[in-house]
C-alpha positions as CSV (number, residue, x, y, z in Angstrom):
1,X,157.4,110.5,-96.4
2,X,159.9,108.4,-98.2
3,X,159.8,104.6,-97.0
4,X,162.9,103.3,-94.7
5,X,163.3,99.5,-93.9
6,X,162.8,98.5,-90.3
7,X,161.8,95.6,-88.1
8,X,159.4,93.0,-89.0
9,X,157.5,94.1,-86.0
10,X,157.1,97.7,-86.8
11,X,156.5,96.9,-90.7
12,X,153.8,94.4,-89.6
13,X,152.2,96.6,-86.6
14,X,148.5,96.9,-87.6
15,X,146.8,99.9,-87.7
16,X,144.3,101.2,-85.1
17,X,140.8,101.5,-86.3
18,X,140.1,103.9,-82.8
19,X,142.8,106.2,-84.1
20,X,141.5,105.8,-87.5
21,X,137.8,107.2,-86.6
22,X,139.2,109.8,-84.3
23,X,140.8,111.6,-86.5
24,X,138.0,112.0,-89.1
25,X,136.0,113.0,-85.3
26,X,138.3,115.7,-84.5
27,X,138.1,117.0,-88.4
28,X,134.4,117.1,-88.2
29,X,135.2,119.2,-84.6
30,X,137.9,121.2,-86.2
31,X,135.5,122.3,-88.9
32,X,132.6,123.0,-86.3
33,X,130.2,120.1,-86.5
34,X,128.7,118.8,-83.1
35,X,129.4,115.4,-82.7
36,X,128.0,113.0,-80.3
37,X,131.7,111.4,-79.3
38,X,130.8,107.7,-77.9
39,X,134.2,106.7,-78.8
40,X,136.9,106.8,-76.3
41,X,137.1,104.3,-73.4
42,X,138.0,107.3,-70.8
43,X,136.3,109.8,-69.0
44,X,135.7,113.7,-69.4
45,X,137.6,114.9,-65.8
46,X,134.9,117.7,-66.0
47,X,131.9,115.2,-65.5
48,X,133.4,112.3,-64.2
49,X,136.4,114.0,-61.5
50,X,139.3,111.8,-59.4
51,X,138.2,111.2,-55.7
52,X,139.1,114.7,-54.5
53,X,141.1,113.0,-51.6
54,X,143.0,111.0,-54.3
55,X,143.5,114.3,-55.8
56,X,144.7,116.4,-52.3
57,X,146.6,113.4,-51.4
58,X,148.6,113.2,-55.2
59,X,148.8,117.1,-55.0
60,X,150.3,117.0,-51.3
61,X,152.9,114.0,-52.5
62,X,154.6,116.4,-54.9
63,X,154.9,119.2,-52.1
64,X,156.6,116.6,-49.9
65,X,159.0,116.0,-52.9
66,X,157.9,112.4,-53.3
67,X,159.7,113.1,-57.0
68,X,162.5,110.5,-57.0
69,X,162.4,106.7,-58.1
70,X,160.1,104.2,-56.8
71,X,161.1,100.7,-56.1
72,X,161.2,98.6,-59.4
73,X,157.9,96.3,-58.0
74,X,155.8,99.4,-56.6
75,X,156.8,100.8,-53.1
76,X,156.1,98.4,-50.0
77,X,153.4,101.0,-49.0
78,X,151.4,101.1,-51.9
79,X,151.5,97.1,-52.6
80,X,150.7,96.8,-48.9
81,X,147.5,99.3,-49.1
82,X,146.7,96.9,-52.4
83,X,146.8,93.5,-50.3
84,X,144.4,95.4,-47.6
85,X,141.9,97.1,-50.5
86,X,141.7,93.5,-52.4
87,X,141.3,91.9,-49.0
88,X,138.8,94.2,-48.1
89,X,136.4,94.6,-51.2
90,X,137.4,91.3,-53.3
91,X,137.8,89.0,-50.3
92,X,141.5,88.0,-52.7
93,X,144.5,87.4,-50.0
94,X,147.8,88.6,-51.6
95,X,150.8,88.7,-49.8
96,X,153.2,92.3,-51.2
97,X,155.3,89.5,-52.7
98,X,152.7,88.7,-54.7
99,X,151.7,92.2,-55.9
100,X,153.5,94.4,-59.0
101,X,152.9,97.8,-59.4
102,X,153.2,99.8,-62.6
103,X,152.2,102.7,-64.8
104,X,148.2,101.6,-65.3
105,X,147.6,97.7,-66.7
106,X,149.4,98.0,-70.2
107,X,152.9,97.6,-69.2
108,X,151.7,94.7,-66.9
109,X,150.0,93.3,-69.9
110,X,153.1,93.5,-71.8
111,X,155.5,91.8,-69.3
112,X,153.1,89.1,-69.0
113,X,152.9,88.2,-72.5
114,X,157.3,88.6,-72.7
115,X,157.5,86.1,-69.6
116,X,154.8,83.8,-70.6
117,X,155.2,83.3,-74.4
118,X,157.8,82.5,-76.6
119,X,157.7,83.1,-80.4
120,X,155.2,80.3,-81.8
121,X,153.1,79.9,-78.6
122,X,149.3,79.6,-78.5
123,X,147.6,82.3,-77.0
124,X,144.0,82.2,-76.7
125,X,141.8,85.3,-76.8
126,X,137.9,85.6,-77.9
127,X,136.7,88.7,-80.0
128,X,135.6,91.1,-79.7
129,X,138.4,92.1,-77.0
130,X,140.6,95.0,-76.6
131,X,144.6,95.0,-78.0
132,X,145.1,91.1,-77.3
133,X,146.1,90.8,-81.2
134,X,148.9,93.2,-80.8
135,X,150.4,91.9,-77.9
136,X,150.4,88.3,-79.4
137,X,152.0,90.4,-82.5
138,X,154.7,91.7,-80.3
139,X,155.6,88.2,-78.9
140,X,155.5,86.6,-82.2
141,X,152.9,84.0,-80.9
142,X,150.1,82.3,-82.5
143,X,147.1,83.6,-82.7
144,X,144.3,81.6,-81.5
145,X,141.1,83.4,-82.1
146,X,137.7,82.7,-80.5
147,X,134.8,84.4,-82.1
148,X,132.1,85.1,-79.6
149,X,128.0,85.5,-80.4
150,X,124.9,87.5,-79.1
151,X,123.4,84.8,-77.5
152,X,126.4,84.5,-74.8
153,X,126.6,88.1,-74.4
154,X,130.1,88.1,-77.0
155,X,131.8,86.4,-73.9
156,X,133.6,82.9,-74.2
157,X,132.4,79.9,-73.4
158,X,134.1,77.1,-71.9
159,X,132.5,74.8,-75.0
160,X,134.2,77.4,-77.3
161,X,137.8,77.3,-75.6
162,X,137.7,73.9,-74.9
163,X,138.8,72.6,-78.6
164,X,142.2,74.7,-78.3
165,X,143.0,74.7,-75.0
166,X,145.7,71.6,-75.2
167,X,149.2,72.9,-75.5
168,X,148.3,76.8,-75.4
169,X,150.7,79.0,-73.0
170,X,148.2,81.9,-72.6
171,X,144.5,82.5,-72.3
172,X,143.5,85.8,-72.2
173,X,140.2,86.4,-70.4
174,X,138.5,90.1,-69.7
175,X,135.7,90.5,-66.9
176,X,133.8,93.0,-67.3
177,X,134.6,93.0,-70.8
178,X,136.0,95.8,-72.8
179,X,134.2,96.7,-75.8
180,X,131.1,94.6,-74.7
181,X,130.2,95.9,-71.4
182,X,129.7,92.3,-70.7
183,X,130.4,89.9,-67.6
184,X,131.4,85.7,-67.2
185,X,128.6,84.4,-65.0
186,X,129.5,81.8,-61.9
187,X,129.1,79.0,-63.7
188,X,130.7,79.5,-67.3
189,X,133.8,80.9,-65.4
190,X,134.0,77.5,-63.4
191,X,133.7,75.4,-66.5
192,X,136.7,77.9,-67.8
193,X,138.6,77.5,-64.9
194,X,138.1,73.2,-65.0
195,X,139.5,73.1,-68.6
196,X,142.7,75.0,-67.2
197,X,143.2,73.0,-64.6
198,X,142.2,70.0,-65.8
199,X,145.3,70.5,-68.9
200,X,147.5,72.2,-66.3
201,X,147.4,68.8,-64.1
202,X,147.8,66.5,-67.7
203,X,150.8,68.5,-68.2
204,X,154.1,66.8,-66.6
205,X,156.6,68.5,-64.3
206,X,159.0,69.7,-66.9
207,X,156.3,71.7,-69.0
208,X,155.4,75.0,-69.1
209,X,151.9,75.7,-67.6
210,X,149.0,77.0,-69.2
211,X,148.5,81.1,-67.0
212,X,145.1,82.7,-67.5
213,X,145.6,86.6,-67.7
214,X,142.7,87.8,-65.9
215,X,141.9,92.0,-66.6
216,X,139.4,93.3,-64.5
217,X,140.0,96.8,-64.5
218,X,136.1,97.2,-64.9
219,X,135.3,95.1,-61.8
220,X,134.2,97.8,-59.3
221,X,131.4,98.7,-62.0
222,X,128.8,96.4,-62.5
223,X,124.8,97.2,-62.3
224,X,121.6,95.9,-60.8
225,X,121.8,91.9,-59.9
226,X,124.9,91.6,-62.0
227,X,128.2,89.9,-59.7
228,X,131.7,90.0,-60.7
229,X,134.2,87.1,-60.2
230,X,137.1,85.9,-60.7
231,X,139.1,82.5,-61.3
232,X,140.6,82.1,-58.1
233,X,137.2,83.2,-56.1
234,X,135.2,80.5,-57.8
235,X,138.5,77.9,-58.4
236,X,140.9,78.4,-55.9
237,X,142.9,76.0,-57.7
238,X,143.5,78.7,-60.2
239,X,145.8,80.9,-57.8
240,X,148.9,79.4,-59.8
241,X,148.0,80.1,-62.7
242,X,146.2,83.2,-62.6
243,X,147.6,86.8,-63.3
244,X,145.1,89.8,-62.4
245,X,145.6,93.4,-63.9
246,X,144.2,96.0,-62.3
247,X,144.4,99.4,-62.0
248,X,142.8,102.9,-60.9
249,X,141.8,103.8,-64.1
250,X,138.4,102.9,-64.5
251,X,137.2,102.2,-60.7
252,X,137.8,105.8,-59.7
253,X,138.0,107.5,-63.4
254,X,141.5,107.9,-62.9
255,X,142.6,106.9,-66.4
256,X,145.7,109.3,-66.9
257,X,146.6,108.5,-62.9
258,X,149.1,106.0,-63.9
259,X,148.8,103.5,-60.9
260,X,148.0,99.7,-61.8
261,X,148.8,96.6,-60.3
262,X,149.0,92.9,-61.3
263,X,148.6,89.9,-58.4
264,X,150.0,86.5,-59.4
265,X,152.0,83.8,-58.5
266,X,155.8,85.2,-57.1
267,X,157.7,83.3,-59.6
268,X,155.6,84.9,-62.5
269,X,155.7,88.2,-61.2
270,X,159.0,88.6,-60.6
271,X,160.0,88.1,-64.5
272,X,157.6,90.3,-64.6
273,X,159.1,92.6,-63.0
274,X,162.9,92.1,-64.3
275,X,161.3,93.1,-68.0
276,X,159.7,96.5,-66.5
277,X,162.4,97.1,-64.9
278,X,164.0,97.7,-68.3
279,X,161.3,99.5,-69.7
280,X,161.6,101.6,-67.0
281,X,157.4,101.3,-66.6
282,X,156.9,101.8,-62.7
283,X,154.0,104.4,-61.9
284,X,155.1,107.9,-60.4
285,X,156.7,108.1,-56.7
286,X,154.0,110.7,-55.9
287,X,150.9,109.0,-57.4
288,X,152.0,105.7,-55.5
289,X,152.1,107.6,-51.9
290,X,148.8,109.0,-52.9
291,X,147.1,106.0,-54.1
292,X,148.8,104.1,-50.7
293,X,147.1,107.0,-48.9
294,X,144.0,106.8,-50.3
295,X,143.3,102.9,-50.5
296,X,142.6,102.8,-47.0
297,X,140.0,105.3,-46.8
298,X,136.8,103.2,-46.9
299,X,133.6,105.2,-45.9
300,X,135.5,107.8,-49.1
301,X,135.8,105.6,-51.2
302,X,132.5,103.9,-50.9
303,X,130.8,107.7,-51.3
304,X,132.6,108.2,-54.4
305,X,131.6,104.8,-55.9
306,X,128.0,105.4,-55.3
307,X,127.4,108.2,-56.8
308,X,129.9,107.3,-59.7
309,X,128.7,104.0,-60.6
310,X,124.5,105.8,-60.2
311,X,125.7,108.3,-62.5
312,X,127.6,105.7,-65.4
313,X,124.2,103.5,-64.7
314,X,121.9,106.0,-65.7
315,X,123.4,107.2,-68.8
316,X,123.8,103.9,-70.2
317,X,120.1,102.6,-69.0
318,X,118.9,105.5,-70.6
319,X,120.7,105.0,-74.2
320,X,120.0,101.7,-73.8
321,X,116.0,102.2,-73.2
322,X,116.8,104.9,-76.8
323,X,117.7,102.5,-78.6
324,X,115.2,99.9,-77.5
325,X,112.4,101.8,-78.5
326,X,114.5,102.7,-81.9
327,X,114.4,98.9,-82.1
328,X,110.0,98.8,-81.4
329,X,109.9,101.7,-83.9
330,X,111.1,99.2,-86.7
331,X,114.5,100.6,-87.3
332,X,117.5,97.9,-87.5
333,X,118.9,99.0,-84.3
334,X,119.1,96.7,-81.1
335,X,121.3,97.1,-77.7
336,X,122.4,94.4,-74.6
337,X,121.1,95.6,-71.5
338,X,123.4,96.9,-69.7
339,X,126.1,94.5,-67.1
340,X,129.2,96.7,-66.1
341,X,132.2,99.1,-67.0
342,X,131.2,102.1,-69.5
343,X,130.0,100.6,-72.3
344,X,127.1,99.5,-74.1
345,X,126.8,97.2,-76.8
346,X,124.7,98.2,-79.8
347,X,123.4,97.0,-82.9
348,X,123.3,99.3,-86.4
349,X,122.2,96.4,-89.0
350,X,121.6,98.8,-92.0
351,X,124.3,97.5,-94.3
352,X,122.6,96.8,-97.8
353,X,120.2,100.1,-96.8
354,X,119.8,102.7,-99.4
355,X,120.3,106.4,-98.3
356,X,118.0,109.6,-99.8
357,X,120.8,110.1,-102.2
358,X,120.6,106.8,-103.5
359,X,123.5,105.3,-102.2
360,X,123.9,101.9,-100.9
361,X,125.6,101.4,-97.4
362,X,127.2,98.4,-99.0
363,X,129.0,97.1,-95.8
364,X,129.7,98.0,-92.2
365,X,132.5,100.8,-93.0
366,X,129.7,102.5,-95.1
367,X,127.5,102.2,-92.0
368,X,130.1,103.6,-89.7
369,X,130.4,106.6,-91.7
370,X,126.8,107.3,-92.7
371,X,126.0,107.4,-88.6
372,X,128.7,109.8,-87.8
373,X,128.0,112.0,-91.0
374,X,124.1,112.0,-90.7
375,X,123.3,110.7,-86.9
376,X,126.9,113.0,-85.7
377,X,127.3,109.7,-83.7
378,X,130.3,108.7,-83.2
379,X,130.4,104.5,-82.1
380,X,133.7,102.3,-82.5
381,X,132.6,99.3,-84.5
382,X,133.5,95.9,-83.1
383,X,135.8,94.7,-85.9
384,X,138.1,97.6,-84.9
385,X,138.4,94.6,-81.5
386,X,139.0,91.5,-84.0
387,X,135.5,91.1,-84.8
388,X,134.6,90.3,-88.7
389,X,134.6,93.3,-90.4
390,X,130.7,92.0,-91.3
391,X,130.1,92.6,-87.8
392,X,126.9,94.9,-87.1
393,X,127.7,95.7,-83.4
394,X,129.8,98.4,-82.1
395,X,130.7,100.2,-78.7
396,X,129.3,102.8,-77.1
397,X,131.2,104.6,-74.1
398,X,129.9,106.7,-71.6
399,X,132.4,107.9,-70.4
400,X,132.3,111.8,-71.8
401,X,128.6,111.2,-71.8
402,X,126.5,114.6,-70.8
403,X,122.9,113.5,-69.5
404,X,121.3,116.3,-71.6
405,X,122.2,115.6,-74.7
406,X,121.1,111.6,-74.6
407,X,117.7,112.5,-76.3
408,X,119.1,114.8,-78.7
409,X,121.4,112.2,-79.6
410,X,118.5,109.4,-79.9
411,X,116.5,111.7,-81.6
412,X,119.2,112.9,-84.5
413,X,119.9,108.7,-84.8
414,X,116.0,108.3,-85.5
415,X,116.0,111.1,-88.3
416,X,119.1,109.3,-89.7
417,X,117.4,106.0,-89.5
418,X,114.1,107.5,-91.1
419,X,115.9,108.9,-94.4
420,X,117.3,105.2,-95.0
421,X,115.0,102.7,-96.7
């Protein structure tokens, strides 16, 4: 294809790593290769379905010919079902004011970046995290990049932020975190939360104020002892300056339902809303009656969760426990136990290994490959989120997981790992 000169932005887009490994994936499929897909942060409608009332109610919208536009901030029913559902299982009082609907949380992201940050603006954002280089690309901000460790679970710290915090527009924190799997505990979230307000109150009246983005699309899913929470339950303090996103997706494996929804100050939310409007970005006029529909049904909702989040639980307990005793065989593998969302982190130190051919696995790329030629594993590195490329961990979703293929899967990984030395 012969080159054409366009925008800066599109000449400086960077390429996805995801998209990068998924297409060598769906060549291995193509050609007839099994591969054990851990890739995609989504879930296989076969093993993890919609709420079947979500689904007779978004089925019964588009026979009453609920086909039309919506209202640019979400229709008054859904956002009022919203208010009620956070109300009722976050114990987080928004009024419908207070409340923007769109298509799932990217748009929202998006519009949140455009009304916060101008071109040059500090935005703060820890890695590994999922897209929050390319939207401070698309804004032309600065990048302010935060490299998280092991030993806090690869979340922020408040000692970590606390260096750039003065002058920054943006901070962009994700609880449970996508790729990690990980969650802020009570206390690290409140020291968080202090250094934002404290440089929010040094700030003077004509200034713009430092908003915390705050996605929890993962919230609903968390495991054994492990809480979730959020800036304005710990600090409420933080309710002007903090911007939720939220959505379906994850919490009822609804990921191509497009029905999200950001809470926020009014002020905030409503240039939020004049830029979607433009992008024309609301969610469907039948998924938002179904989803208004649906909110309210408690005792359904709480039967669908249980068995849901048991079933996500298990399978990634169960890698987890694979790898751990990978780890007690001697092999360089290690994984986090697991906290919420679909993901596990894992460990695949082997770089500098030598294969049976004699090859060297000279640096993490060569590891990536080797594991999805010779384990058929498929695992999305962490430098693919922002990480160093050195970085030895990866993701591993379980979202198209089947149950009866986690030991086959362990056990073709330990016959990879044996023919390394």
């Amino acid at each position: 294809m012969s080159e054409v000169k366009l925008s800066y932005l599109s000449e400086t887009m960077i390429g996805s790593e995801i998209v990068k490994l998924g297409g060598e994936i769906r060549e291995k499929i193509r050609l007839g290769e099994k591969i054990y897909n851990f890739t995609v942060g989504d879930f296989d409608p076969a093993i993890f379905p919609i709420p079947q009332e979500l689904e007779d109610e978004i089925v019964a919208a588009y026979r009453h010919h609920f086909t039309n536009y919506p209202a640019a901030e979400g229709n008054l029913d859904l956002r009022n079902a919203i208010a009620q559902f956070l109300l009722e299982y976050e114990q987080l009082d928004y009024n419908v004011n207070e409340i923007l609907v769109s298509s799932g949380g990217r748009p929202l992201i998006y519009s949140l970046f455009r009304a916060v940050c101008d071109a040059g603006d500090k935005v703060i954002y820890a890695v590994p995290s999922w897209n929050n280089n390319h939207y401070v690309h698309f804004v032309g901000g600065q990048h302010v990049v935060v490299d998280t460790t092991r030993e806090n679970n690869f979340m922020p710290t408040a000692d970590s932020l606390r260096p750039h915090i003065k002058g920054a527009s943006l901070l962009a924190l994700c609880s449970p975190q996508n790729p990690t799997g990980t969650t802020f505990s009570r206390e690290e979230l409140e020291r968080i939360c202090d250094l934002v307000i404290e440089e929010n109150e040094r700030r003077g009246p004509e200034e713009k104020k430092l908003y915390v983005m705050y996605d929890q699309m993962y919230w609903h899913l968390t495991y054994g002892d492990i809480q979730h929470y959020n800036p304005v339950g710990v600090r409420p303090t933080m309710r002007a300056y903090t911007i939720f996103i939220d959505a379906i997706s994850k919490v009822f494996a609804a990921t191509g339902v497009r029905v999200g929804w950001a809470m926020g100050p009014e002020p905030v939310l409503f240039k939020m809303k004049s830029i979607m409007t433009h992008l024309g970005s609301w969610a469907p006029m039948a998924e938002q009656k179904a989803v208004a529909r649906y909110l309210p049904q408690k005792q359904n909702i709480d039967n669908y969760l249980s068995h849901f989040k048991q079933e996500v639980e298990e399978r990634l307990r169960r890698i987890h426990a694979g790898f751990i005793q990978l780890k007690g065989e001697g092999f360089g593998v290690d994984a986090l136990a697991p906290e919420a969302a679909i993901y596990l982190t894992i460990q695949l130190d082997l770089a500098g290994k030598t294969t049976r051919d004699g090859m060297q696995l000279a640096d993490q790329d060569s590891v990536t490959k080797y594991i999805l030629d010779e384990a058929r594993l498929a695992v999305v590195p962490f430098y693919a989120f922002g990480a160093p490329r050195t970085s030895s961990w990866y993701r591993l979703s379980v979202g198209t997981c089947k149950k009866e293929e986690i030991d086959e899967m362990i056990g073709q990984l330990r016959r990879a790992l044996e023919q390394l030395k």
